[in-house]
TITOR-928054 format. One record per residue: residue number from 1; residue in one letter; x, y, z of N, C-alpha, C, O in turn. Coordinates in steps of 0.2 Angstrom, whole numbers, padded with zeros to 4 digits, always signed. Example, Ala and Ser with C-alpha at 12.3 -4.5 7.8 and 13.67 -1.06 7.14 Angstrom:
2
MIGU   num   residuo      nX      nY      nZ     caX     caY     caZ      cX      cY      cZ      oX      oY      oZ
MIGU     1         A   +0066   -0028   +0039   +0062   -0022   +0039   +0066   -0016   +0039   +0071   -0017   +0042
MIGU     2         S   +0064   -0011   +0035   +0068   -0005   +0036   +0064   +0000   +0039   +0067   +0006   +0040
// end
This chain:
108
MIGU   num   residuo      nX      nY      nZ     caX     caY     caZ      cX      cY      cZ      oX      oY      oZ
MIGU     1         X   +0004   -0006   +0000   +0000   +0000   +0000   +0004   +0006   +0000   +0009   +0007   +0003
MIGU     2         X   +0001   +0011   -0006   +0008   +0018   -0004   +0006   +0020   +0001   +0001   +0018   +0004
MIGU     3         X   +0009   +0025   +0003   +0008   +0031   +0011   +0003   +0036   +0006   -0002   +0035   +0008
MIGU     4         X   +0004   +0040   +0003   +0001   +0045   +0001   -0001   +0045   -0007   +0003   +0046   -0012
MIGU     5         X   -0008   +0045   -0007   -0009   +0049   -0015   -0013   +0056   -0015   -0017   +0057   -0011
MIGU     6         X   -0011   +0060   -0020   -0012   +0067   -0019   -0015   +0066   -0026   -0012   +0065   -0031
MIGU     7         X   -0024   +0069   -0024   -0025   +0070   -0032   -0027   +0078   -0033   -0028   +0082   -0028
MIGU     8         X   -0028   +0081   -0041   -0031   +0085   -0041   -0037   +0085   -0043   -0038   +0083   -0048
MIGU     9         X   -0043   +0088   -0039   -0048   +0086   -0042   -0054   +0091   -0040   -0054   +0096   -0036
MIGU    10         X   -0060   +0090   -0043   -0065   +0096   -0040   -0067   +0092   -0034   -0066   +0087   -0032
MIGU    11         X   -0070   +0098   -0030   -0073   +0093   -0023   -0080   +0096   -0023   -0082   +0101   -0025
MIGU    12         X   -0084   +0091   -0019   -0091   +0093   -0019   -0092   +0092   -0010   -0088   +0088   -0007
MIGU    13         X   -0096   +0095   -0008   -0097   +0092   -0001   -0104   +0090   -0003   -0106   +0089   -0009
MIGU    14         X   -0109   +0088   +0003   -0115   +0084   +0002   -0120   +0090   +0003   -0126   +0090   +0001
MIGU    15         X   -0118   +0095   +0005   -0126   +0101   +0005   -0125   +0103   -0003   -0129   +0108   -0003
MIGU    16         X   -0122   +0102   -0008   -0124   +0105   -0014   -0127   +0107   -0020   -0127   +0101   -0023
MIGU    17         X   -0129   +0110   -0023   -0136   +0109   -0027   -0132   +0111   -0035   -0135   +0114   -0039
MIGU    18         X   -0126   +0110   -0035   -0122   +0111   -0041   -0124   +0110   -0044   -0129   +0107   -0043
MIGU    19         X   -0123   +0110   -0052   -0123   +0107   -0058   -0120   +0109   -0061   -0116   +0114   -0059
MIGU    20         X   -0119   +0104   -0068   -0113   +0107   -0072   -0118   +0107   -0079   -0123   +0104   -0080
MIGU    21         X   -0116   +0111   -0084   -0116   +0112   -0091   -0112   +0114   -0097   -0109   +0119   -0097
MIGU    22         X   -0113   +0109   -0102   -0108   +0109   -0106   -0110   +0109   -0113   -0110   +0104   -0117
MIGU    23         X   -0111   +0115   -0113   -0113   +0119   -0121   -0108   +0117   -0126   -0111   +0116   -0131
MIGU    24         X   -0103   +0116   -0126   -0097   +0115   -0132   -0098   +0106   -0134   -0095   +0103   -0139
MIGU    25         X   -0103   +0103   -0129   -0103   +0098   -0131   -0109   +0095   -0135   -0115   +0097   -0133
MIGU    26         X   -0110   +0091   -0142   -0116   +0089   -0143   -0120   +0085   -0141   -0126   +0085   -0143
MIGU    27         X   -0118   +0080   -0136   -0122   +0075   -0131   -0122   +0078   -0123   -0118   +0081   -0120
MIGU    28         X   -0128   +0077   -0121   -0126   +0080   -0115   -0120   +0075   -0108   -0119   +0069   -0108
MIGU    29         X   -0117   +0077   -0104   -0112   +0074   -0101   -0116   +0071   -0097   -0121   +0073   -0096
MIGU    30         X   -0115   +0065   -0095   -0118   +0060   -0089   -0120   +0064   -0083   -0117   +0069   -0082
MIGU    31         X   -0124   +0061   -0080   -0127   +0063   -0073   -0124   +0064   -0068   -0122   +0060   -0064
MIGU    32         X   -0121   +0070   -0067   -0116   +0073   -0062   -0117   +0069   -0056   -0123   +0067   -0054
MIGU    33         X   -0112   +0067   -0051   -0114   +0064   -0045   -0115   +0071   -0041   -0115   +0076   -0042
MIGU    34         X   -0117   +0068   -0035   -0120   +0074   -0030   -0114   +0078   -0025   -0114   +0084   -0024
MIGU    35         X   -0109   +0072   -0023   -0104   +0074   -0018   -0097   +0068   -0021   -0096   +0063   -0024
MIGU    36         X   -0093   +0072   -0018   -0087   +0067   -0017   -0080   +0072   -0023   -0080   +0078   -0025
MIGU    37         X   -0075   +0068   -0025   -0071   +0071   -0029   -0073   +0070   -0036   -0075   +0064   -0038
MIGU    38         X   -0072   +0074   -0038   -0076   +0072   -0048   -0072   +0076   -0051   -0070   +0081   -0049
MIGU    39         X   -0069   +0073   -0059   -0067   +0075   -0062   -0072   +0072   -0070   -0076   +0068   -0072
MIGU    40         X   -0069   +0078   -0076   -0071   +0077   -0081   -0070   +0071   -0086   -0074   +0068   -0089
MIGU    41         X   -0063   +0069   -0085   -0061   +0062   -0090   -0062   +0056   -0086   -0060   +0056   -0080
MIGU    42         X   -0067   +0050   -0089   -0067   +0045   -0088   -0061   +0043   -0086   -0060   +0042   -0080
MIGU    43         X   -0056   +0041   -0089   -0050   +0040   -0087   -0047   +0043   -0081   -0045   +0040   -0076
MIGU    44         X   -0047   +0047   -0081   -0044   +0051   -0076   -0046   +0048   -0069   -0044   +0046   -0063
MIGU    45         X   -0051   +0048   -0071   -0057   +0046   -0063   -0056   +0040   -0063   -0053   +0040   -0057
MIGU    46         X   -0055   +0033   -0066   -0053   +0027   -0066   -0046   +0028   -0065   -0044   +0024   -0060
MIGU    47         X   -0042   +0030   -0067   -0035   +0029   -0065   -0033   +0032   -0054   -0031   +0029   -0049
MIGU    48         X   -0035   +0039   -0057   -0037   +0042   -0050   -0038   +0037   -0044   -0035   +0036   -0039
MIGU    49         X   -0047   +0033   -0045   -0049   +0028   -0040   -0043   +0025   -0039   -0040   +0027   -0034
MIGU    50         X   -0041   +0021   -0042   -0038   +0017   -0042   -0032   +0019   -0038   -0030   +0015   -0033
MIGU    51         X   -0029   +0025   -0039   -0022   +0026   -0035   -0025   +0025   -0027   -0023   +0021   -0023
MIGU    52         X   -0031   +0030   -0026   -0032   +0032   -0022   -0034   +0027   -0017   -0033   +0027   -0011
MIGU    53         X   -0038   +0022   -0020   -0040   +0014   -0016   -0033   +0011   -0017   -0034   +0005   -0017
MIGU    54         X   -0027   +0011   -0017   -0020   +0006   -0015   -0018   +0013   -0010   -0016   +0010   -0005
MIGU    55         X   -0018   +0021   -0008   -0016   +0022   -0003   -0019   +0021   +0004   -0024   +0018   +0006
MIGU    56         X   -0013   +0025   +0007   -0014   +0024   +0014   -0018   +0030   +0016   -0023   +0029   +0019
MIGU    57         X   -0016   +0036   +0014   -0019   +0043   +0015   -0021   +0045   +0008   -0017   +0044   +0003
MIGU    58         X   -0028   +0050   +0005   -0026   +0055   +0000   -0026   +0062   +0000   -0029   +0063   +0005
MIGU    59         X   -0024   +0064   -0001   -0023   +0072   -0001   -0024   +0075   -0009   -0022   +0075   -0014
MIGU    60         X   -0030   +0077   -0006   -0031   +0084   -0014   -0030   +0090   -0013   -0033   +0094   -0009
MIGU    61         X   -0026   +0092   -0020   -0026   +0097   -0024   -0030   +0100   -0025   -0034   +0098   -0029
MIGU    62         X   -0032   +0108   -0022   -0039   +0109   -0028   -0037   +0117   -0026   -0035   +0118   -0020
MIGU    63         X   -0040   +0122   -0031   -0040   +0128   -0030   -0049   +0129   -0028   -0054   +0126   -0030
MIGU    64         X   -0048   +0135   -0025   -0056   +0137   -0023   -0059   +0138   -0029   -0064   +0137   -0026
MIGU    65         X   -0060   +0139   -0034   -0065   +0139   -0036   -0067   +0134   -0039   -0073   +0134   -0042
MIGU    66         X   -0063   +0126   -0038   -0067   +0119   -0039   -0072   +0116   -0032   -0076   +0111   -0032
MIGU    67         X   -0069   +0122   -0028   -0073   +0118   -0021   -0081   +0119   -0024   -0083   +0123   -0028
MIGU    68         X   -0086   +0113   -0020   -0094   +0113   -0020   -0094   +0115   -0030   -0099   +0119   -0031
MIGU    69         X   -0092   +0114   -0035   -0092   +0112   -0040   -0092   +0102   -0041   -0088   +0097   -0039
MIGU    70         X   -0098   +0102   -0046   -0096   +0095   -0049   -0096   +0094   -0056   -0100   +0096   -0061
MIGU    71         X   -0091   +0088   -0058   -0088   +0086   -0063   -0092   +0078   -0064   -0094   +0075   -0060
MIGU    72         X   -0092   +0077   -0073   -0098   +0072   -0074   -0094   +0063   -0070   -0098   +0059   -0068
MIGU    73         X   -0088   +0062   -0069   -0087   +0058   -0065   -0083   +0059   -0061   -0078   +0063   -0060
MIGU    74         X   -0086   +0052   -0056   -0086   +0050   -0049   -0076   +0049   -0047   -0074   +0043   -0048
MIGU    75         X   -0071   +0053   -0044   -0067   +0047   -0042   -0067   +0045   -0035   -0063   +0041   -0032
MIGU    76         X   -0071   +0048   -0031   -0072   +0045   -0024   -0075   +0048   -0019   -0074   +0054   -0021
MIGU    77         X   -0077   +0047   -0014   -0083   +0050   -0009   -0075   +0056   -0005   -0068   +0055   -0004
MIGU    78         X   -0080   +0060   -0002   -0074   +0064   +0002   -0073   +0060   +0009   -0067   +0062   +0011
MIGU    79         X   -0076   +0056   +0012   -0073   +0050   +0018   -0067   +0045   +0016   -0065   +0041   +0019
MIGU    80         X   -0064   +0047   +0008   -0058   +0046   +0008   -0052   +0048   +0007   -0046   +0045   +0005
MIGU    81         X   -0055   +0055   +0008   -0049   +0061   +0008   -0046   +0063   +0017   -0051   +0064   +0021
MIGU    82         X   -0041   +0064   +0017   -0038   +0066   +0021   -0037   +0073   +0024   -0036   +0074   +0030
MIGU    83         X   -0036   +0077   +0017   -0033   +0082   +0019   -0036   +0087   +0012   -0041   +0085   +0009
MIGU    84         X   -0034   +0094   +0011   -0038   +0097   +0006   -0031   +0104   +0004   -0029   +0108   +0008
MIGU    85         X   -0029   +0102   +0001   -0023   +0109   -0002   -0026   +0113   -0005   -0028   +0111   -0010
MIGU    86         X   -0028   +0120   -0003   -0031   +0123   -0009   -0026   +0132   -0009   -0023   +0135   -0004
MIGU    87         X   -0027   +0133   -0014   -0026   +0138   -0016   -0029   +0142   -0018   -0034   +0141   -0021
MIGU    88         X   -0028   +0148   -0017   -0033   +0152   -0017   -0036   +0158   -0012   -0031   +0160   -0010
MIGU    89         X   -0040   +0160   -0010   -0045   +0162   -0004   -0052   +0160   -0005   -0056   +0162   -0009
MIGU    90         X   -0053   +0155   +0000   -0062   +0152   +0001   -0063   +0157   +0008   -0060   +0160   +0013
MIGU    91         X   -0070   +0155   +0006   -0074   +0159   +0009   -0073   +0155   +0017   -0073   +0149   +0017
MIGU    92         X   -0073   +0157   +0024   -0073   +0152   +0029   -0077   +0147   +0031   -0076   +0141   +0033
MIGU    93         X   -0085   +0151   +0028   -0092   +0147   +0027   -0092   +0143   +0024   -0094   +0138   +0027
MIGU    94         X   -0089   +0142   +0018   -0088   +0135   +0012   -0085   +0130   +0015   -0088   +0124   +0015
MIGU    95         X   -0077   +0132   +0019   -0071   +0128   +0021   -0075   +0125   +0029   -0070   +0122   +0032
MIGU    96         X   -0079   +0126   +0032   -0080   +0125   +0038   -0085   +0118   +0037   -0085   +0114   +0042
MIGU    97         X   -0088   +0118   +0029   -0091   +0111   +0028   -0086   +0105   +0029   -0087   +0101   +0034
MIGU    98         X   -0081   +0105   +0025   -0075   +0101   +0023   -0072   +0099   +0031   -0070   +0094   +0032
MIGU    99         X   -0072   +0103   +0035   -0067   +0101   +0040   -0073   +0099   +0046   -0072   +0096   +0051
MIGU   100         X   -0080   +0102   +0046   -0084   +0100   +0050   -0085   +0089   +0047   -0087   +0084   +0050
MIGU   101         X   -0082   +0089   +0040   -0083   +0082   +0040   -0076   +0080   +0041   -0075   +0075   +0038
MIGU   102         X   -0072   +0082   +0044   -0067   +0078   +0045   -0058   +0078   +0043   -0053   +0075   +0045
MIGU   103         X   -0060   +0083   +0038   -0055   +0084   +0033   -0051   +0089   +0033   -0054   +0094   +0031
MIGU   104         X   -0043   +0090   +0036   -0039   +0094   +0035   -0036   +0099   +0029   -0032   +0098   +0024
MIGU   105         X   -0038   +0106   +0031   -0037   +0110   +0027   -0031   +0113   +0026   -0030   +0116   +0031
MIGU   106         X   -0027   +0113   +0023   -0020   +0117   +0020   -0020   +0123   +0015   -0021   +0123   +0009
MIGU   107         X   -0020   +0127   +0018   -0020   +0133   +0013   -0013   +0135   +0011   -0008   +0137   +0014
MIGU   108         X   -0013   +0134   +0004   -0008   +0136   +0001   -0006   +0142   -0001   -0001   +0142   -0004
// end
C-alpha cells in the first residue's frame, strides 16, 4: 500500500445543489454525481480511483473555485480524503463544511 496519494480534483461536499453544463458539447455529459471528488475524464477518474483505493492517505489538490463544483465523473466520496490543499481564498463558510466532515485543510 503507498503512504500518500495526492489527487487533483473538483470537490463537492454533500449540501450542494451544483450542476454542471456543457454547451461545447453535442451529447449532453452523464449525470453529475452529488458529492465526493469528480473529475471530467473518464480515465482520469478510473485511474485516480484506483491510486487512491491502494493508498494509505489521499490528499487533494484543488483551488477554490473547484470547491462545491461538480464534474460528470465520480473518483471517490470525500470519507476518503484526508486532507484538502487549496489555493486560493475560500470563503470560511464554504471551508467549515469540509473540516466539519473531518478533513484537514492546507491553505496554500
Amino acid at each position: 500500500m503507498s503512504p500518500v496519494c495526492i489527487i487533483a480534483s473538483a470537490c463537492v461536499n454533500d449540501n450542494s445543489k451544483t450542476s454542471i453544463s456543457s454547451p461545447s458539447c453535442s451529447k449532453p455529459p452523464p449525470e453529475p454525481t452529488r458529492y465526493g471528488l469528480t473529475t471530467g475524464d473518464l480515465e482520469e477518474a478510473t485511474m485516480k480511483r484506483a491510486i487512491s483505493q491502494q493508498a494509505a492517505e489521499t490528499i487533494v489538490l484543488a483551488s477554490s473555485e473547484k470547491l462545491d463544483k461538480v464534474s460528470p465523473y465520480k473518483i471517490g466520496s470525500l470519507s476518503s480524503v484526508s486532507a484538502l490543499i487549496l489555493s486560493g481564498a475560500s470563503a470560511d463558510s464554504l471551508l467549515a463544511s469540509y473540516e466539519n466532515f473531518g478533513i484537514t485543510l492546507i491553505r496554500a
